[in-house]
C-alpha positions as CSV (number, residue, x, y, z in Angstrom):
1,X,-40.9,-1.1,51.0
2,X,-39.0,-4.5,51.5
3,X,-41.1,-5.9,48.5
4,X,-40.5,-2.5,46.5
5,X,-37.0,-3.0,46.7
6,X,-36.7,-6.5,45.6
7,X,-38.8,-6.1,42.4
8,X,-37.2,-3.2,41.2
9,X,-36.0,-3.3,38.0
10,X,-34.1,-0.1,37.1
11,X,-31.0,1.2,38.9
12,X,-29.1,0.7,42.4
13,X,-31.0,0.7,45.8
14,X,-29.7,1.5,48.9
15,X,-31.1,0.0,52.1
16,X,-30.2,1.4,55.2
17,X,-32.5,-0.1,58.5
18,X,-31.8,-1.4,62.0
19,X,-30.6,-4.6,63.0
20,X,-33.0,-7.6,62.5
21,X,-34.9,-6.0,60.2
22,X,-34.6,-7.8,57.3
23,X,-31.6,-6.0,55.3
24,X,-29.6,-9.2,54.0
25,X,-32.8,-11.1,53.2
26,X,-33.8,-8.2,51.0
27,X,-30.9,-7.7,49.5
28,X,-30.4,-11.7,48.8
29,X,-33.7,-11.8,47.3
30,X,-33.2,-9.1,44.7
31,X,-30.1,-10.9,43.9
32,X,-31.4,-13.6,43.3
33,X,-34.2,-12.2,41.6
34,X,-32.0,-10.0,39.4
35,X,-30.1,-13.1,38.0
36,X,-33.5,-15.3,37.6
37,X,-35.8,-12.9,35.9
38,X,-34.1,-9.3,34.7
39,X,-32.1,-6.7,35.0
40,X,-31.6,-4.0,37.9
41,X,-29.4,-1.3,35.2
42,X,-30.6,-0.3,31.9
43,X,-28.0,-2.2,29.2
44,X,-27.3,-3.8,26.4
45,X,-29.3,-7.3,27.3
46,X,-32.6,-5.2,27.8
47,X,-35.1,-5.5,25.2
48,X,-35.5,-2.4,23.3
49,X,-39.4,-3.4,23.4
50,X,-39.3,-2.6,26.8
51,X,-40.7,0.5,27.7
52,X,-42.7,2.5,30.6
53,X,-45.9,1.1,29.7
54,X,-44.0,-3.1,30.0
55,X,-42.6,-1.5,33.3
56,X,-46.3,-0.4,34.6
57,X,-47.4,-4.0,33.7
58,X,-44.7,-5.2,35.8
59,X,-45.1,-2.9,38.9
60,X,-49.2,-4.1,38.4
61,X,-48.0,-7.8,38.3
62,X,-46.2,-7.5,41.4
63,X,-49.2,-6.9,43.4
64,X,-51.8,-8.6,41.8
65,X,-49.9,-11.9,40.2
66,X,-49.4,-15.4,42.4
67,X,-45.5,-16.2,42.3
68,X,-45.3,-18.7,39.9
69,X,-47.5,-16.4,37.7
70,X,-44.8,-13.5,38.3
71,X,-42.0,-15.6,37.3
72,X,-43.7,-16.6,34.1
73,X,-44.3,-13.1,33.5
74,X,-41.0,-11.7,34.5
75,X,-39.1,-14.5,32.3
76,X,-40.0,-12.4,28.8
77,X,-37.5,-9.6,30.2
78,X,-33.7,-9.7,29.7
79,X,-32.1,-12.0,32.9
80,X,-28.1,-10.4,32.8
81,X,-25.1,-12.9,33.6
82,X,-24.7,-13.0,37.0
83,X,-21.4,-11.8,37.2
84,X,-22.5,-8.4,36.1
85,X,-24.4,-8.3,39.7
86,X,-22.5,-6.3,42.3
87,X,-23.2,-6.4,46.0
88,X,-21.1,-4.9,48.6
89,X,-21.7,-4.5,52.3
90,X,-19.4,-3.2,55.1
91,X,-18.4,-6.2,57.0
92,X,-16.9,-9.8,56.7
93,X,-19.8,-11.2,58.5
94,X,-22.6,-9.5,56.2
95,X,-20.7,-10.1,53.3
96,X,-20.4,-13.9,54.1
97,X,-23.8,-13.9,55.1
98,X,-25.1,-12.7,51.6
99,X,-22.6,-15.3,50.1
100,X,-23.9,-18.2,51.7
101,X,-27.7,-17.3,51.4
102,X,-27.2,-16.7,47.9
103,X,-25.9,-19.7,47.2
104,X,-28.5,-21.6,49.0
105,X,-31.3,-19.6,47.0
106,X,-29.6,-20.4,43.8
107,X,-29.6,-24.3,45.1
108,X,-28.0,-26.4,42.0
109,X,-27.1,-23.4,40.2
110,X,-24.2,-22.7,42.7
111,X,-22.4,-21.8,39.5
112,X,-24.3,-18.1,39.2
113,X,-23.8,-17.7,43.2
114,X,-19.9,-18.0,42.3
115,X,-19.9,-15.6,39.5
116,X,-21.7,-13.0,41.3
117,X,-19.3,-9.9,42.6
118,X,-20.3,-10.1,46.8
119,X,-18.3,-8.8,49.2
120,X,-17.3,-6.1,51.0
121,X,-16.0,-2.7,49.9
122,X,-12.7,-3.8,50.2
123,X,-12.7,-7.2,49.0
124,X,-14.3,-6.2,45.8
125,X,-11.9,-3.6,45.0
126,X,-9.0,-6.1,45.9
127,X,-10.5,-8.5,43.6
128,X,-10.8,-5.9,41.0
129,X,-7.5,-4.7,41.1
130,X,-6.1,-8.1,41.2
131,X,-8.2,-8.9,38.1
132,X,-7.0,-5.8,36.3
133,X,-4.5,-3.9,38.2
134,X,-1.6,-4.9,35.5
135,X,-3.4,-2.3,34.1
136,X,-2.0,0.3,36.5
137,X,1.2,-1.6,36.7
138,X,0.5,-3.6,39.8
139,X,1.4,-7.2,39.7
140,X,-1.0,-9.8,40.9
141,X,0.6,-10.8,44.3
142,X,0.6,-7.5,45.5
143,X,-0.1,-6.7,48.5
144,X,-2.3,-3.5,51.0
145,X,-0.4,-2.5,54.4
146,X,-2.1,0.0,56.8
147,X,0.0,2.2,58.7
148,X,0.9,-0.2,61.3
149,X,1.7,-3.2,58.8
150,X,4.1,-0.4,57.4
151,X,6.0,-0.2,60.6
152,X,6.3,-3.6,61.0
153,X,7.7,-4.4,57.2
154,X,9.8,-1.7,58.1
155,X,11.7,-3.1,61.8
């Protein structure tokens, strides 16, 4: 299943397992994999050669193919930018964890680990709405206050 989930190639997958069980290596992986050798979303960048049949050759090269065969193979599909990979997890510590591992996957291409969208739920939507929130007529420095950060602002 862990193998299943790194190869895919269309659409979002959700991993849910226990502790220790291999989550963030998974997930790093298909990042990584993602930004080296194609797409996880159908878009724009995707071959329009690239049909059912291409994906059936590439679910059969995943179990039959050594790794530097699969790469080769992979390689004729469409690799996106890596800032069009999302990645969001629930903590800090995951979310730094999946940062750093990426990074060390990518090696001397630290560049794509930068431009990659990891983080958590809220990090990612602070990022976006500093990015675009002008939009909505926020202005960049703004700031988030839970209830009790209200109370204090307020005394």
């Amino acid at each position: 299943m862990q193998r299943r989930a790194v190869f895919r190639v269309k659409g979002a997958v959700l991993i849910i397992a226990g502790a220790g069980s291999g989550k963030t290596t998974v997930l790093v992986s298909r990042l990584t994999h993602i930004v080296r050798y194609g797409n996880a979303v159908r878009c724009d960048s995707v071959p329009e050669n690239v049909g059912e049949k291409e994906l059936g050759e590439m679910e059969t090269a995943l179990t039959t193919l050594s790794k530097e065969a699969l790469g080769s193979f992979l390689e004729r599909f469409a690799v996106p930018p890596a800032w069009s990979v999302l990645a969001v997890t629930f903590t800090n510590k995951a979310a730094n964890e999946i940062k750093e591992r990426v990074r060390s996957a990518f090696g001397d291409d630290s560049e794509a680990a930068d431009e990659m969208w990891t983080g958590t739920f809220h990090s990612v939507c602070m990022r976006i709405l500093r990015s675009k929130g002008d939009l909505l007529g926020y202005e960049r420095g703004f700031g988030i206050a839970d209830t009790d950060d209200q109370k204090k602002l307020i005394t």
